[in-house]
N, C-alpha and C positions, 0 to 999 in steps of 0.2 A: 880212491876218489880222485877226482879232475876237475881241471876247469870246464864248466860246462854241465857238470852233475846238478841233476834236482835233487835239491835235500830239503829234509824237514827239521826244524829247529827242535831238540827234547830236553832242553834246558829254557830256564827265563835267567840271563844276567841281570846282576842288579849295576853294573857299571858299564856305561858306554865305550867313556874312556877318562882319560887321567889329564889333568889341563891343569899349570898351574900346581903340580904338588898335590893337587886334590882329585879324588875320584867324582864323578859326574854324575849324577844316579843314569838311567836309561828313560828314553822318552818314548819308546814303542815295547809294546808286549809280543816276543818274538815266540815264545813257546810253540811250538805245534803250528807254526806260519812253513810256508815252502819259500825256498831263497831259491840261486844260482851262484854253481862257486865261480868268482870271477878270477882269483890270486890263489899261489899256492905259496907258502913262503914256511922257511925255517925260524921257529918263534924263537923262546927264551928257552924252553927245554925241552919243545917237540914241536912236531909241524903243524903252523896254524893255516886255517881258512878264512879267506876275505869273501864272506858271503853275502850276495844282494838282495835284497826283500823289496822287489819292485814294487808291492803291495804299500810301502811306506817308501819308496825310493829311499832307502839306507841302506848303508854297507856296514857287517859288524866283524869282526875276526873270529873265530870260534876252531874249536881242540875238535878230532874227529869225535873224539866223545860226545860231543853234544849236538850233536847229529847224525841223521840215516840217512842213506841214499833211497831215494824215488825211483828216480829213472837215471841210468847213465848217459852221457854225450857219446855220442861216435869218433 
C-alpha cells in the first residue's frame, strides 16, 4: 500500500481519537466507505494509514488490517 491507494474501510472503530485522557467515541460510520491514503507513518507497533473519507472530509489512522486496496496509485 501507498499514498494514493483507494481502499475500503472493513472495520468500524469505535474511537476517533484520545483528547484529554479520554477516548472520543467516532462521529462517522467508516465501515465499507472508500478513503485515499494520504500518510504513511510508523505507529506504536506497526505501520499506520492516515486515511481520507472525502465522503465526510475526515481523516482517520487505520492498521493495514483494517483495510483493502481498490485500486492502486501509479
Amino acid at each position: 500500500m501507498k499514498v494514493g491507494d483507494l481502499v475500503r474501510c472493513t472495520f468500524q472503530p469505535r474511537v476517533s481519537r484520545v483528547e484529554n485522557d479520554r477516548a472520543m467515541p467516532m462521529d462517522h460510520y467508516i465501515k465499507g466507505e472508500l478513503g485515499i491514503i494520504v500518510e504513511i507513518y510508523d505507529g506504536f507497533e506497526n505501520r499506520q494509514f492516515r486515511v481520507l473519507f472525502p465522503k465526510f472530509g475526515y481523516t482517520h489512522n487505520i492498521s493495514p488490517n483494517g483495510m483493502e486496496v481498490i485500486n492502486e496509485a501509479r
